[in-house]
C-alpha positions in Angstrom: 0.0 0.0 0.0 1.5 3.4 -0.8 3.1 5.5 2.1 1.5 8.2 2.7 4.2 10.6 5.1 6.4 9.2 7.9 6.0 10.8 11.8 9.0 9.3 13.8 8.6 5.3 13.7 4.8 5.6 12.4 4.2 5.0 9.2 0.8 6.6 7.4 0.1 4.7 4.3 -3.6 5.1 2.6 -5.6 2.0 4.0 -4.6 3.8 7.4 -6.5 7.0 6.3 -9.5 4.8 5.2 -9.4 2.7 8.2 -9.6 5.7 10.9 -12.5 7.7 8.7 -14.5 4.7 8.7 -14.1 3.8 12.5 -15.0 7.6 13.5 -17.9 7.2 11.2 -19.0 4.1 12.7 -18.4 5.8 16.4 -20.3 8.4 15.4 -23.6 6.5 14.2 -23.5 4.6 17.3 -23.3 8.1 19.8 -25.9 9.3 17.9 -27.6 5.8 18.3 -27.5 6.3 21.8 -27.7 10.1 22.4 -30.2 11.1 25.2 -30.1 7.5 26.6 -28.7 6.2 30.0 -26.6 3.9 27.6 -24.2 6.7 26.1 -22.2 7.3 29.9 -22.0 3.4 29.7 -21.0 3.0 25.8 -18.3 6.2 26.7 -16.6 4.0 29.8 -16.0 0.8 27.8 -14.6 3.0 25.2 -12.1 4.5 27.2 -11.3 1.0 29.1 -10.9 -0.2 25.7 -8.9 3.3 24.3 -6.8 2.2 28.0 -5.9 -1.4 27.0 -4.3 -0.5 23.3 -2.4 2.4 25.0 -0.7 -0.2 27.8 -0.6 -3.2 24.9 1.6 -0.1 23.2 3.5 0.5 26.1 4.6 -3.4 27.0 3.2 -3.3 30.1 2.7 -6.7 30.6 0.9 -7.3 33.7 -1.8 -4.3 32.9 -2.4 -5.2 29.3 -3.1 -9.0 30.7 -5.7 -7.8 33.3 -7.6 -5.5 30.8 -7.1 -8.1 28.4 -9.4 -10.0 30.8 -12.1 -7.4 30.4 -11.7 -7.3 26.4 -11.6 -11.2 26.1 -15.5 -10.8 27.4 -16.6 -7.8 25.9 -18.4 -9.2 22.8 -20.6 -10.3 25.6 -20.4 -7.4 28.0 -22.0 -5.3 24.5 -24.4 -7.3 24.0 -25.7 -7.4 27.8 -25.1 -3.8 28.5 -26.6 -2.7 24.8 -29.4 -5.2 23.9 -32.0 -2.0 24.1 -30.2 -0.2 21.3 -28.9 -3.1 19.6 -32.6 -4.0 18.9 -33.2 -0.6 18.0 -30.1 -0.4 15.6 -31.1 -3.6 14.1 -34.8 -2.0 13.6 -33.5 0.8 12.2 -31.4 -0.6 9.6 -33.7 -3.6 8.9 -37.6 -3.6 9.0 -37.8 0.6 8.8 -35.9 0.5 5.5 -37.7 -2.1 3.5 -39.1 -1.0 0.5 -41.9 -2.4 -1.5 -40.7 -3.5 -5.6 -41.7 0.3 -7.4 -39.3 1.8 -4.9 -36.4 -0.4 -5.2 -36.7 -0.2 -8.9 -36.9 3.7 -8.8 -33.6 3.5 -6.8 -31.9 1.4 -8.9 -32.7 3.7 -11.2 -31.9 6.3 -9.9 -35.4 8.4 -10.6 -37.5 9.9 -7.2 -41.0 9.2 -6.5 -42.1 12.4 -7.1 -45.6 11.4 -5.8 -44.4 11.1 -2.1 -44.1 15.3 -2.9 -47.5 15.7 -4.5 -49.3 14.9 -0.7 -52.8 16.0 -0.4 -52.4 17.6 3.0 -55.7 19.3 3.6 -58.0 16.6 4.5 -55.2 15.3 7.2 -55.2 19.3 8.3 -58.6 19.9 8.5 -59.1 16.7 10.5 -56.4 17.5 13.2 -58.2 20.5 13.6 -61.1 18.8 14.3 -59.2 16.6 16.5 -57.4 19.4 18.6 -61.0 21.4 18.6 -62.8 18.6 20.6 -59.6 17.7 22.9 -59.2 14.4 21.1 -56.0 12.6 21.1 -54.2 11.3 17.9 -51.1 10.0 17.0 -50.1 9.9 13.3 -47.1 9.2 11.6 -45.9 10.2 8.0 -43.6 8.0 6.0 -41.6 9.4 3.1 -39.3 7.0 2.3 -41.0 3.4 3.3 -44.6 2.0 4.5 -43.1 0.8 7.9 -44.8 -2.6 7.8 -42.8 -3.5 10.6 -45.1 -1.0 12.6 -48.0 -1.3 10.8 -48.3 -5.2 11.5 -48.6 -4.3 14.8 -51.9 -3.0 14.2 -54.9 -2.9 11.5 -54.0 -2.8 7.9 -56.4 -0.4 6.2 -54.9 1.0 3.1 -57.6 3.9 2.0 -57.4 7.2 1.0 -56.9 9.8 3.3 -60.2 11.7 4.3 -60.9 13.4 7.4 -64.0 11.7 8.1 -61.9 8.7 8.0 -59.6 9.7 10.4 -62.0 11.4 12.9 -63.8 7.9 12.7 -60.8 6.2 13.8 -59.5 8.8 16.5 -63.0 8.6 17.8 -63.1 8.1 21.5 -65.5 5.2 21.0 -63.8 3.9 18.3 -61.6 0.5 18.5 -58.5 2.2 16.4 -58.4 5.1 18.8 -55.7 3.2 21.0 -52.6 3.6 19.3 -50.8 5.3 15.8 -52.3 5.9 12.7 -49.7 5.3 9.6 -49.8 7.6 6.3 -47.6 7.0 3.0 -48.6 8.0 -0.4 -51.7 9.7 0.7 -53.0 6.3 2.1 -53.8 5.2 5.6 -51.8 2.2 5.8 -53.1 1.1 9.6 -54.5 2.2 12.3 -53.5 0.6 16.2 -50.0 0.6 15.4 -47.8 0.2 18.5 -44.9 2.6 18.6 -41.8 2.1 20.6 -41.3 4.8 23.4 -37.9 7.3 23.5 -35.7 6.6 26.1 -34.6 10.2 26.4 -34.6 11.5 30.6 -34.9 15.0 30.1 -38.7 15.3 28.8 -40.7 18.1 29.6 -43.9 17.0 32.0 -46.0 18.5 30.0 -45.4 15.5 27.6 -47.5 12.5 27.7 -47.1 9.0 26.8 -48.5 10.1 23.2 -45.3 12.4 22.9 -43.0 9.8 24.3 -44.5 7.5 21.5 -44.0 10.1 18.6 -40.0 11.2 19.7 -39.3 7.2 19.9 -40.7 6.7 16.5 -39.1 9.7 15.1 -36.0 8.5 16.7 -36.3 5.0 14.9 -37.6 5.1 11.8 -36.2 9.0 10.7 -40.3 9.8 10.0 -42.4 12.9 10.8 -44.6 11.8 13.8 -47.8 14.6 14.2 -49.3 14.5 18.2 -52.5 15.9 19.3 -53.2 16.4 22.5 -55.8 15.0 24.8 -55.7 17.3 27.5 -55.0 20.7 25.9 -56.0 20.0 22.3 -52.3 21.2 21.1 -50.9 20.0 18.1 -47.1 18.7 17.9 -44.2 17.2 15.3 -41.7 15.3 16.5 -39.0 14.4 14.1 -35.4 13.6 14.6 -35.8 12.3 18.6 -36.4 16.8 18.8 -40.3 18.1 19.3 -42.0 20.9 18.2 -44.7 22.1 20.2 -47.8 23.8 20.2 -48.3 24.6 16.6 -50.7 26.6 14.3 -52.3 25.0 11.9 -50.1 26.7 9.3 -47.6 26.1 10.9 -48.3 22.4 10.7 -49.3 22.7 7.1 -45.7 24.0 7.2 -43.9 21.5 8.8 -45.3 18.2 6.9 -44.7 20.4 3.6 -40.4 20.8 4.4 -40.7 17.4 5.6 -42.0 15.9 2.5 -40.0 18.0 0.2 -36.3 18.1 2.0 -33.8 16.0 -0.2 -33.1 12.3 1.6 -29.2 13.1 2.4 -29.9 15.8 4.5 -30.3 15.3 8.4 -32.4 17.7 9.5 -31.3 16.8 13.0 -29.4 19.6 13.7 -30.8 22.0 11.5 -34.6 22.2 11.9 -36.6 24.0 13.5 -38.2 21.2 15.4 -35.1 20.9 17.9 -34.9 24.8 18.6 -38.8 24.6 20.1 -37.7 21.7 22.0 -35.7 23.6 24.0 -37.4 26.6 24.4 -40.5 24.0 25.8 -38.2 22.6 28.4 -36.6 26.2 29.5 -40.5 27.1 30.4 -41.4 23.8 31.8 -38.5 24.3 33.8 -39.2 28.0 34.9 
């Protein structure tokens, strides 16, 4: 392999370049796999034990590098006690969330966009949140760009109808059997209704935020989808995307929100940048005050 440049006794060559990129991208995913979580202080400890063990395996000291060796010689194990929670979740996430039915894969293969994920009739969904958040009805939706989430929406009733907003106060309806749980949209359809959604594991949750809310951030965590909250005791209207929440919202607003979700390119992480995560903070300054 070609060499690169020479510091003292180390030699750089190419592969080394490659090597170190790919491990801090890999780091990376996983802190962001685990950011907000109890896991993170756990995953940062067996890092440095670990970071520890090359630096005295460097050094030939002996005795050291053969006790810490006994801590690396169980650490496949160790992982997969300590991190079975976000294993799962990683799994999930790379796994059932990204399957794609045959028209997507060949569009990707392709390389052509649906442009018909963009072309979203939002008004009937709007008009019957309104609704919803008018009568102090809880609802928990969640909009798919990218994939149906059948992994989610086994978990409940498979519908797959048109959107309409008498369809969706039917199934938010306090009476109604569907009420309990998400409702799934992708390609202006209702996909099912009941879904179960897994819950964030993030601490520092305002207590205004109900186990709705705690369903929408996990799901947004998960599956990378716009999840819309209304809630039952103040009629409010939310978007969680990204693990970040975005609270009380007008109905333009809303309209808003879907709309930049729907349209933003698929390589950007809107993570850092949207507007979503700014609101989140301001929510848990005045929860806290």
């Amino acid at each position: 392999m070609t060499l690169l440049f020479q510091i003292g006794f180390l030699e750089i060559k190419l592969v080394d370049i490659i090597d170190i990129g790919l491990v801090s991208i890999l780091l990376f995913q996983i802190y962001k796999l685990m950011r907000g979580s109890v896991a993170i202080k756990v995953f940062l400890g067996f890092l440095s034990l670990y970071l520890t063990f090359l630096v005295v395996r460097a050094a030939q000291m002996e005795l050291l590098s053969s006790i810490l060796g006994q801590f690396m010689g169980v650490g496949v194990i160790a992982v997969i006690i300590l991190f079975q929670p976000e294993i799962r979740k990683f799994l999930l996430l790379i796994g059932k969330t990204t399957s794609v039915d045959r028209e997507t894969l060949i569009n990707n293969l392709l390389g052509r966009r649906d442009k018909n994920i963009h072309k979203a009739d939002l008004t009937p969904l709007i008009e019957a949140v309104k609704s919803l958040g008018g009568s102090n009805t809880g609802a928990l939706i969640v909009l798919s760009r990218n994939s149906p989430l059948k992994f989610y929406a086994e978990s409940g009733d498979l519908i797959d109808a048109h959107i309409s907003k008498r369809l969706l106060l039917a199934i938010f309806n306090k009476n109604s059997p569907l009420h309990d749980g998400a409702v799934i949209l992708y390609r202006n359809k209702i996909v099912a209704a009941r879904c179960i959604l897994p819950l964030t594991d993030q601490e520092n949750i305002p207590a205004l935020f109900g186990l709705r809310h705690r369903a929408a951030l996990g799901m947004s965590e998960t599956s990378g989808s716009l999840v819309l909250v209304v809630s039952e005791e103040t009629g409010e209207m939310s978007l969680a995307r990204n693990g970040k929440m975005m609270h009380n919202l007008s109905t333009q607003e809303l309209r808003s929100g879907i709309n930049r979700y729907l349209q933003e390119p698929e390589s950007t992480d809107p993570a850092d940048k949207s507007e979503v995560g700014s609101a989140t903070d301001k929510d848990q300054e005045a929860a806290q005050v």
